[in-house]
C-alpha positions in Angstrom: 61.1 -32.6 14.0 59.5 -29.9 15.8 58.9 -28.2 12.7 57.5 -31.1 10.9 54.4 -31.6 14.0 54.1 -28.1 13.5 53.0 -28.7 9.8 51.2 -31.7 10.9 49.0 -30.0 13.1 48.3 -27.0 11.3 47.1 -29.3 8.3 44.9 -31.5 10.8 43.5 -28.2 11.9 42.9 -27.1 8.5 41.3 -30.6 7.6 38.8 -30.1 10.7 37.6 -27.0 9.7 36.4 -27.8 6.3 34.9 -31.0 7.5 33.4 -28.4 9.8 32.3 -26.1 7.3 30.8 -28.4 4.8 29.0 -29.9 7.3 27.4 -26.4 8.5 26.9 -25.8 4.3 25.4 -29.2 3.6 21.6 -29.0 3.8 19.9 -31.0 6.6 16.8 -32.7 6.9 14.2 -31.2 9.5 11.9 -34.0 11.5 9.3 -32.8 13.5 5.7 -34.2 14.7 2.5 -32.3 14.7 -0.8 -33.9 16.5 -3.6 -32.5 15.5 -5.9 -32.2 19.2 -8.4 -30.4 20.7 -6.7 -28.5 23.2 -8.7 -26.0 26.0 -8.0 -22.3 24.9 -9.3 -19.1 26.7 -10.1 -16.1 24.8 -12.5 -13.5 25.1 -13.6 -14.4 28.6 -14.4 -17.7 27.6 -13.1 -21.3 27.3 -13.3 -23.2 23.7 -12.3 -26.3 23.3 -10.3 -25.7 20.3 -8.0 -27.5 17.4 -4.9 -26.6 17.7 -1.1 -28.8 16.7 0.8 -30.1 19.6 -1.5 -28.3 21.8 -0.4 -25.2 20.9 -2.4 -21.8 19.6 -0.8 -20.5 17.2 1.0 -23.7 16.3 4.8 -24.7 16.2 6.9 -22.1 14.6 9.8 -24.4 11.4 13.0 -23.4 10.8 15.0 -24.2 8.2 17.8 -23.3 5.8 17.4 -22.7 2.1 18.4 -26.4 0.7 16.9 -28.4 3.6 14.2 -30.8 3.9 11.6 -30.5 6.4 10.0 -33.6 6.8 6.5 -33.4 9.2 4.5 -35.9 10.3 0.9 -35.6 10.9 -1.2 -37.7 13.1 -4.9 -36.8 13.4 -6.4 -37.1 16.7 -9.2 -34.7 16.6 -12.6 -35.4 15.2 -12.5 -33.4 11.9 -10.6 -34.2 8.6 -7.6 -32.4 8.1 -4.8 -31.6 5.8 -1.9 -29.4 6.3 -0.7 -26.9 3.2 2.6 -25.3 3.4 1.3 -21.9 2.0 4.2 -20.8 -0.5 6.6 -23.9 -0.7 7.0 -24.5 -4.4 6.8 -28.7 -3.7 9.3 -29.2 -7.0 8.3 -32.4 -8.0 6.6 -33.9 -4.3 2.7 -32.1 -5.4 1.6 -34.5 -2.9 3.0 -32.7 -0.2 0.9 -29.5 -1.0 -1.9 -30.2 0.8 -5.0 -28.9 -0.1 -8.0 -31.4 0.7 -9.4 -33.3 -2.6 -6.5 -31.7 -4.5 -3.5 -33.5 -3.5 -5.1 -36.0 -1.5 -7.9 -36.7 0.6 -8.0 -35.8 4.1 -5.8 -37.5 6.7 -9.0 -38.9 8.8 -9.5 -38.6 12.5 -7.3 -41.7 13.9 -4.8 -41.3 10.8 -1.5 -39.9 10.1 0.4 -38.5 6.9 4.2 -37.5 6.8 4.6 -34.9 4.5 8.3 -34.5 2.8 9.7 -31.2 0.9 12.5 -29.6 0.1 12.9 -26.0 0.0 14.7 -25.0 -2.9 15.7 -21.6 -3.5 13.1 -19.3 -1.4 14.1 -17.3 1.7 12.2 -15.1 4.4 8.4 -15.9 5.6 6.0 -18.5 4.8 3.7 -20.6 7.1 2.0 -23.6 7.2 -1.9 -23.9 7.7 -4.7 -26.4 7.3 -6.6 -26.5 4.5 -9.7 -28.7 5.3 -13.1 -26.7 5.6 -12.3 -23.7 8.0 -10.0 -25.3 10.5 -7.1 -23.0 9.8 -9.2 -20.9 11.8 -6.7 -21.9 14.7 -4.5 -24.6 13.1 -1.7 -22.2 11.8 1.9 -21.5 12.4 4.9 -19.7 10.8 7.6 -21.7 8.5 10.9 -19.6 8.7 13.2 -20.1 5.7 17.1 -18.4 6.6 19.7 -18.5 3.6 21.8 -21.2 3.6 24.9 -21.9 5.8 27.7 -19.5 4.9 25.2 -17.1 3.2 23.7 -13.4 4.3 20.7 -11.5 3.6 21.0 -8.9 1.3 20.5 -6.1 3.8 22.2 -5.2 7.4 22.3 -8.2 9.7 19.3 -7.6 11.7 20.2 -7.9 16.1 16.9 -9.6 16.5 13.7 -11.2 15.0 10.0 -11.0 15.6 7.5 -13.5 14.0 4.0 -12.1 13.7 0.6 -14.1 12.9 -2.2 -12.0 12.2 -5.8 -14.1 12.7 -8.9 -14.1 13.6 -10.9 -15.3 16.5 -14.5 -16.7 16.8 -15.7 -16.9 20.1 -17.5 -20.3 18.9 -16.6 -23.3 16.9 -15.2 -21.9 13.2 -16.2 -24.8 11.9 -20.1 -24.2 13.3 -19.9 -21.0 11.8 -19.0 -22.2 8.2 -21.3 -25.2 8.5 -24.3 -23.2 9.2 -23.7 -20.7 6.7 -23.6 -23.7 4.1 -27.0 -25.1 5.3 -28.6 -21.8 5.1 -27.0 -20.6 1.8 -26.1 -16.8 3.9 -22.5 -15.2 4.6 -20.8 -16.7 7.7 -20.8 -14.7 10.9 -17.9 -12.4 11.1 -14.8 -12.8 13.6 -15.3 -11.8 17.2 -11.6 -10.3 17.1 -8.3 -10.1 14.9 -5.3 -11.8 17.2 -1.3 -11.3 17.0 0.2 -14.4 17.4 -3.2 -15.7 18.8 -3.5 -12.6 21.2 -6.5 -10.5 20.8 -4.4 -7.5 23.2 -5.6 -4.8 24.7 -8.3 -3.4 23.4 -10.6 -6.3 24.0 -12.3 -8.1 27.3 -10.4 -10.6 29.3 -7.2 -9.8 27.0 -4.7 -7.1 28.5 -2.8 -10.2 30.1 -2.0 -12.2 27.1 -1.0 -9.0 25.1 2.1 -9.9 22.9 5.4 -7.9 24.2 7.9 -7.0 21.6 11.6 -5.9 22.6 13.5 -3.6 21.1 16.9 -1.6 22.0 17.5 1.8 21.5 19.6 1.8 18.3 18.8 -1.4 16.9 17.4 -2.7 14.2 15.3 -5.7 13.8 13.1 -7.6 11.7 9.6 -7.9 11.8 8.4 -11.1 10.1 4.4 -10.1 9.1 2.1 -12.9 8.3 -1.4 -12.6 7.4 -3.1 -15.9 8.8 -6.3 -14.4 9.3 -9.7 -16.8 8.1 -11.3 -13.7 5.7 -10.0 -10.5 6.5 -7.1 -8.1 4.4 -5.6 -6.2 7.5 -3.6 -3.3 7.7 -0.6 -3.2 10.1 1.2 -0.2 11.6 3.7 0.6 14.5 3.0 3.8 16.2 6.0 6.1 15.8 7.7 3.8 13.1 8.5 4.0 9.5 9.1 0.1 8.3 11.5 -1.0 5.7 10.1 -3.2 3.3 12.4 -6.0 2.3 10.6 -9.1 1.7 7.1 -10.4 0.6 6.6 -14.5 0.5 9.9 -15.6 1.0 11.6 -13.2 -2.0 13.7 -10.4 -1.4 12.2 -6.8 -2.6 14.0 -3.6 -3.4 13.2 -1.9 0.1 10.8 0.5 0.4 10.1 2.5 3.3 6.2 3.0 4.4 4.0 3.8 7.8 1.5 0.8 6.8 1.1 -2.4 5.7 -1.8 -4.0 3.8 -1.9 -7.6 4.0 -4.3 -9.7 2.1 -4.4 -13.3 4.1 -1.6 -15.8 2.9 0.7 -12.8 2.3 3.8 -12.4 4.1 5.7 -9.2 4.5 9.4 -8.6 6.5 10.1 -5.5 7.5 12.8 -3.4 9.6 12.4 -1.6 12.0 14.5 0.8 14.1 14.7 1.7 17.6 15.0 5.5 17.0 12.1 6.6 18.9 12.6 8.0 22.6 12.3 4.7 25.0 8.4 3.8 25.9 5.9 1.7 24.6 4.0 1.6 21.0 1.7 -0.3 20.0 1.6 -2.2 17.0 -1.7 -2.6 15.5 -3.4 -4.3 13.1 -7.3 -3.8 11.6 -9.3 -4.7 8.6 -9.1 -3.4 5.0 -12.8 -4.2 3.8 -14.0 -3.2 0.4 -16.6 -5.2 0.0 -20.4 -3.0 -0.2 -23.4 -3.2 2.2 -21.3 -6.4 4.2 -20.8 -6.9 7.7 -17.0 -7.2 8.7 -15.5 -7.3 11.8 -14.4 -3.6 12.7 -12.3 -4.6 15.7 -8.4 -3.6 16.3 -5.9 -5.9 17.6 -2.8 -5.1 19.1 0.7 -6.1 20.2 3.4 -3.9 22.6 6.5 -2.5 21.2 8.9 -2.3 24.5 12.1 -0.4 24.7 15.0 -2.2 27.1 14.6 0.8 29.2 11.3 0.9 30.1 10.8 -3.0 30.4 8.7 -3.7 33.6 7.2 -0.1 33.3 3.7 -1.1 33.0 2.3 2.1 34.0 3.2 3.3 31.0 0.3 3.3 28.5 1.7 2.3 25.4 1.2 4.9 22.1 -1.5 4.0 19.8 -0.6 4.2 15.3 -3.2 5.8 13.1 -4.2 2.7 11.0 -6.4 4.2 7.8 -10.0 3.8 7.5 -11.4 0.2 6.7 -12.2 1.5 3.1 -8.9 3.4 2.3 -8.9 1.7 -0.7 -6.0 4.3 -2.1 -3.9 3.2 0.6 -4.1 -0.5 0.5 -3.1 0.1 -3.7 0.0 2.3 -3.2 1.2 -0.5 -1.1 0.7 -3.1 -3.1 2.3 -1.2 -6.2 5.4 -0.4 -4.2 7.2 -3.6 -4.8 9.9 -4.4 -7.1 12.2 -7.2 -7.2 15.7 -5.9 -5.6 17.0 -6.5 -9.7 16.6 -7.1 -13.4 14.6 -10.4 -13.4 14.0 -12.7 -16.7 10.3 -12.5 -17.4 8.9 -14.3 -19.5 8.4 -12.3 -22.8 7.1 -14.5 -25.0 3.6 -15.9 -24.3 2.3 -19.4 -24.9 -0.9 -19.7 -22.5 -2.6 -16.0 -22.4 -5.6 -16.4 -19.8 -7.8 -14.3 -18.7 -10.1 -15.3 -15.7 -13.0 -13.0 -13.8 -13.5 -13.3 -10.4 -16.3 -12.8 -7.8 -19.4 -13.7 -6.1 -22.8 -14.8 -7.4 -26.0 -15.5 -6.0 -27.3 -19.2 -6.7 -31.6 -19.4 -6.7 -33.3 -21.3 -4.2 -33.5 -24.9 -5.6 -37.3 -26.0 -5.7 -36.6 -28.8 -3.0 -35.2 -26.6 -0.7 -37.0 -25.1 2.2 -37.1 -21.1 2.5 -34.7 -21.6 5.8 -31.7 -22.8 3.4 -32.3 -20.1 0.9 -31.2 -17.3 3.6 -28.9 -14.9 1.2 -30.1 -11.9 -0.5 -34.0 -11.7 -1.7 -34.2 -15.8 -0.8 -30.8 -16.4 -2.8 -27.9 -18.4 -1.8 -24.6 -17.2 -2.2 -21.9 -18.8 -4.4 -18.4 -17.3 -5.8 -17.0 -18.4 -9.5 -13.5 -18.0 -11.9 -15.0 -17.4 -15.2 -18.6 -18.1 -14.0 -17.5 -21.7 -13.1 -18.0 -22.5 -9.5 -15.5 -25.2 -8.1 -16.7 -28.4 -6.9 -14.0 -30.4 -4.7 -14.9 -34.1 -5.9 -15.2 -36.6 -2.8 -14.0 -39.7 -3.7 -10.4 -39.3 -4.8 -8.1 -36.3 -5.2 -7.8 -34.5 -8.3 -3.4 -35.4 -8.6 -4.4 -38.8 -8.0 -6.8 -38.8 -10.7 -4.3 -37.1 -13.1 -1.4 -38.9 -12.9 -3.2 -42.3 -12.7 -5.4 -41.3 -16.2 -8.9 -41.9 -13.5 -12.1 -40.6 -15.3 -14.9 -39.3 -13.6 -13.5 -37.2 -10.9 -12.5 -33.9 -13.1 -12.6 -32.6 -16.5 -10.1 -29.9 -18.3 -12.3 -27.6 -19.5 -12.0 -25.0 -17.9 -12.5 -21.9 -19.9 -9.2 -19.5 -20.9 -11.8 -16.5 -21.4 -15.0 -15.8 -19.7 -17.3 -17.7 -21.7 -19.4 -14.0 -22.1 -17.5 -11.0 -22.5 -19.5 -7.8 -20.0 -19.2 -4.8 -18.2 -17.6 -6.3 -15.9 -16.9 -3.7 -13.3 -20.5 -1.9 -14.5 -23.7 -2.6 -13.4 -23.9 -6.7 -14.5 -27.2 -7.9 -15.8 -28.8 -10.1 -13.4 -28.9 -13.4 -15.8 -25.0 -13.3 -14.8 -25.5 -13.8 -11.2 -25.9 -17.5 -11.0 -22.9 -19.2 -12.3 -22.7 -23.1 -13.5 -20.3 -25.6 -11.4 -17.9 -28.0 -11.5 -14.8 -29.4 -11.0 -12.9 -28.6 -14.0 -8.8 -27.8 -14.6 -6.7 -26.0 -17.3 -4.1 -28.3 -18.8 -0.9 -26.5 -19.3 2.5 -28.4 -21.5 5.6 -29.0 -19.0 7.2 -25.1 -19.8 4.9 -23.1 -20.8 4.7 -19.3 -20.6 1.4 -18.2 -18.8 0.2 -14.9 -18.6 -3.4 -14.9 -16.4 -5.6 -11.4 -16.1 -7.3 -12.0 -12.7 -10.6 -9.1 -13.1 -12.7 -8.3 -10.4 -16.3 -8.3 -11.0 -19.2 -6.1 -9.3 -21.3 -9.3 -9.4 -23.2 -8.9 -5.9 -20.0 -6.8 -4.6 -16.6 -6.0 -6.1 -13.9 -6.9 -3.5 -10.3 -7.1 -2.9 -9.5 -11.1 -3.6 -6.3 -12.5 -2.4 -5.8 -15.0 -5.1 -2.9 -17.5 -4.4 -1.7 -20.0 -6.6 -0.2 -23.0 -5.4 2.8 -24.7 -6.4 4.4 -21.3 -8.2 6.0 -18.1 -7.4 4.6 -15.6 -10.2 5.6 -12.0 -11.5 3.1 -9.4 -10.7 3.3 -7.5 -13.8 1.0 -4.5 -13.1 -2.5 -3.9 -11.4 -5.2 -1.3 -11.7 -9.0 -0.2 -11.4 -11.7 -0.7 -13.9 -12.1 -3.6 -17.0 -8.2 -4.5 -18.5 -7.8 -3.0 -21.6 -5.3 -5.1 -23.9 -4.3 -2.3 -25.7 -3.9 0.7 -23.0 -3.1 -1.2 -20.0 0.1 -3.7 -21.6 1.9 -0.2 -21.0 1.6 -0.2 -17.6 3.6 -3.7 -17.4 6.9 -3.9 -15.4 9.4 -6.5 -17.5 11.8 -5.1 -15.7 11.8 -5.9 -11.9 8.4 -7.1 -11.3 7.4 -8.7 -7.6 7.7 -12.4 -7.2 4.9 -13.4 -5.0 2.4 -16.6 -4.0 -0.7 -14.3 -3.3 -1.6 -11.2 -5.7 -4.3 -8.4 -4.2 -6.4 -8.1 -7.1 -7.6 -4.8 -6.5 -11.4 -4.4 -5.6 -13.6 -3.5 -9.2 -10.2 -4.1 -10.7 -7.3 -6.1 -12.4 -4.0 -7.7 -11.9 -1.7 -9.5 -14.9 0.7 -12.2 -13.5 3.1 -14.9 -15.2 4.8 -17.7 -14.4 7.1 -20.6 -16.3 4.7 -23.6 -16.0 8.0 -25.8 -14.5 6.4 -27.9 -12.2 4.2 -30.9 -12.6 1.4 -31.7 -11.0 -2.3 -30.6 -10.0 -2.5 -26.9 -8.7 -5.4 -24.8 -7.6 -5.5 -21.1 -7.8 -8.0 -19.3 -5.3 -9.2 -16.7 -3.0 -7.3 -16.7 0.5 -10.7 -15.3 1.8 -11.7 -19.6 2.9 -15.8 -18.1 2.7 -15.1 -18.0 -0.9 -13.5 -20.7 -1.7 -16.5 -22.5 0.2 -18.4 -20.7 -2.2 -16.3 -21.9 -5.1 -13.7 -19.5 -6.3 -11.6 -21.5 -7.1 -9.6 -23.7 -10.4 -6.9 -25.9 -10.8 -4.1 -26.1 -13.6 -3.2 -29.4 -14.3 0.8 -29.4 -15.4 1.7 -32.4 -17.9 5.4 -34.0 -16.6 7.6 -32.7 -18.9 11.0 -34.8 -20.6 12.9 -37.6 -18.1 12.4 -37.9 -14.6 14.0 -34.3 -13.2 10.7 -32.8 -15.2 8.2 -35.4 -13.3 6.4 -35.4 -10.3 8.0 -37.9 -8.1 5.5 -41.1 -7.5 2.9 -41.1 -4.5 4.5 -42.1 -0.9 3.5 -44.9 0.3 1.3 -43.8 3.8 -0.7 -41.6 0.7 -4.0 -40.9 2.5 -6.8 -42.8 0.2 -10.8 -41.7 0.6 -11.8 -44.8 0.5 
């Protein structure tokens, strides 16, 4: 008898645990609330009243598991419009959760509210979540944290603690002032005042030793430094005095690690690293400043910092913490042997065969004065007003009606598909550019691309005004960075240079300043996506497109239909 209770409870035990287990493996649906609010924030000396979520600055840091759903509603109570993109989330099938004003809907309006529902599906490691309404994700920002799913590891040593780091900037004013007057005028915006780590400008600036971010770490440990770029217009560099990191993740993908003394960061890109507490115990500084490659531009040419603080000398204030040597603001050769560091941690299927093979310039312009216009809004160079293009179309957001809307619902009149695969004039285009170049046309125009396709896209820098370093981030997609270099893309020499092997998977490339970068991607996921510069002063200017995905065969190949509290313009 005794026997048989034995067995009895032995097998209820065993039934217990695998209800236990398969409930910490099934994938669980996140519910959180943001309010969007002008909130009272002190930096720089001085009191702004500023947006923030929740009241919060930076905002509230997600959490989730790969499989889960997050599911966030928004409610507006400030007195801009706003929309909240979740920079890096794939959106399979729920496009109009992506976010981007006018794309995927029109703007959740002061008063309103929007719930936004995803699921994450197969990314792990660092994204974040930001507003993408005029220049409000000055301060409305915060990190989205994606661990592997129940059960699961990472593919390197278990790190003993993590550290989430947002990289901004700060304007000791109203952003959105800032980018409204530069529109009036037609002139750049002013630069940032400072560059914050997780909305901490640190020591190096007035009014700001107090806030300075502390970071522990143990002698012997080692732990892992989650690196987001959420600054408005600025690549940074990053660097940890005394440190080597180990590369081994860029927007949410695992990389073969890599071990390297700095960081480049283009905004929107994410980078983990680990680090290890092999130092003797005191306090470094970890620093971040700006990577600027643009000519005869102002920038802002500040450092911010943060405190990395050995258990043992906790409290130990007195002790001035040791400063990295970040590279100059034009080490250009740095920022590239970064960027070409990164592999994929194996053999990955790229796509070989090409259906859609694109190639798109990108850079600035300079638009002349309209005859109506008064000298005062004509303020760029020589009475100009500045403007940015993808093969010399400058994007138009249309006002009305979002551009998925307007696609899935067959709605004419808010965009065309025209937009060109080529430039529609081959150039010099990293040489000195004839001046009838400058001034592109605009317009809201897409790329229509079959359910499955095989895109290839050349992203080329041109010297039009400036050649720069442009972040260019496509929404929707992950994408193989196939190779990158300096100079015009040569079809026939540079092909050689591509990696089919283990290629990066990223969200954001760095097309290198008067140069190239080659990317592709399997066109698997319906719906309306724009590709642009992360720098938000040119995508004010218009550098900018969107590919437009047809649904492909039954309903797991569709974009699921709108939800039903869809914000409307109207």
């Amino acid at each position: 008898m005794e026997a048989l209770s034995s067995i009895f409870l032995l097998g209820l035990c065993l039934l217990f645990a695998s209800l236990a287990m398969s409930t910490l493996a099934d994938p669980k649906a996140h519910h959180h609330e943001f309010v969007i609010q002008a909130t009272p924030v002190k930096r720089l000396c001085k009191t702004h009243n500023t947006i923030t979520v929740n009241g919060q600055f930076p905002g509230p840091t997600l959490e989730v598991n790969n499989g889960d759903t997050l599911v966030v509603k928004v409610t507006n109570k400030a007195r801009y419009n706003v929309t909240i993109h979740w920079h890096g989330i794939r959106q399979m099938r729920t496009g109009w959760a992506d976010g981007p004003e006018f794309v995927t809907q029109c703007p959740i309006r002061p008063g309103g509210s929007y719930t936004y529902r995803f699921t994450v599906q197969g990314q792990e490691g660092t994204l974040w979540w930001h507003a993408h309404s005029s220049w409000l994700r000055a301060t409305v920002y915060g990190a989205l944290i994606i661990h592997p799913k129940q059960g699961d590891s990472y593919p390197f040593t278990k790190p003993n603690r993590q550290a989430t780091l947002l990289l901004g900037e700060w304007w000791d004013g109203n952003p959105i002032d800032v980018v409204r007057r530069a529109t009036r005028t037609g002139a750049a915006p002013n630069v940032s005042n400072a560059y914050t780590i997780n909305g901490q400008p640190g020591d190096l600036y007035s009014c700001s030793s107090k806030g300075t971010v502390i970071v522990p770490i143990d002698s012997g440990e080692t732990n892992l430094l989650r690196v987001i770029n959420a600054a408005l217009n600025q690549p940074l560099f990053f660097s940890v005095a005394n440190h080597k990191l180990t590369v081994v993740g860029a927007d949410a993908s695992y990389t073969k690690p890599f071990t390297t003394k700095v960081l480049m960061l283009g905004p929107g890109q994410t980078t983990d690293v680990l680090i290890t507490g092999d130092q003797p115990p005191s306090r470094y500084y970890l620093a971040a400043s700006a990577y600027f490659s643009a000519q005869n531009a102002a920038f802002d040419n500040t450092t911010t910092t943060a405190i990395l603080e050995y258990k043992s000398v906790r409290g130990k204030t007195v002790i001035k913490p040791i400063m990295p040597k970040l590279p100059a603001f034009n080490d250009t050769n740095t920022a590239s042997a970064f960027t070409k560091s990164f592999r994929s941690p194996r053999k990955v299927e790229v796509p070989t065969e090409i259906d859609e093979n694109l190639f798109f310039t990108i850079g600035l312009g300079l638009n002349k004065c309209p005859k109506h216009f008064r000298s005062r809004r004509c303020q760029g160079p020589n009475g100009t007003r500045f403007t940015a293009s993808m093969n010399n179309v400058s994007f138009v957001l249309p006002k009305n009606m979002s551009i998925l809307q307007a696609y899935q619902q067959n709605i004419p009149g808010v965009y065309t598909s025209d937009f060109p695969a080529n430039p529609p004039r081959k150039f010099d285009y990293t040489g000195n550019v004839s001046r009838s170049l400058w001034q592109p046309s605009s317009g809201t125009k897409g790329y229509k691309l079959k359910y499955g396709s095989r895109v290839q896209v050349v992203l080329q820098d041109t010297s039009i005004v400036t050649p720069e370093n442009h972040p260019i981030h496509l929404h929707g997609y992950d994408f193989y960075i196939l190779a990158e270099g300096f100079g015009n893309f040569n079809p026939k020499t540079d092909t050689q240079k591509f990696n089919l092997v283990d290629p990066p998977l990223r969200n954001t490339v760095a097309v290198p300043v008067n140069g190239w970068a080659v990317i592709r991607f399997v066109a698997d996921n319906p719906g309306a996506w724009i590709m642009h510069c992360h720098l938000d002063v040119h995508i004010n200017w218009g550098l900018a497109m969107v590919f437009l995905v047809d649904n492909g065969v039954g309903e797991l190949q569709s974009i699921q239909p709108p939800p039903a509290d869809y914000p409307l313009c109207s």
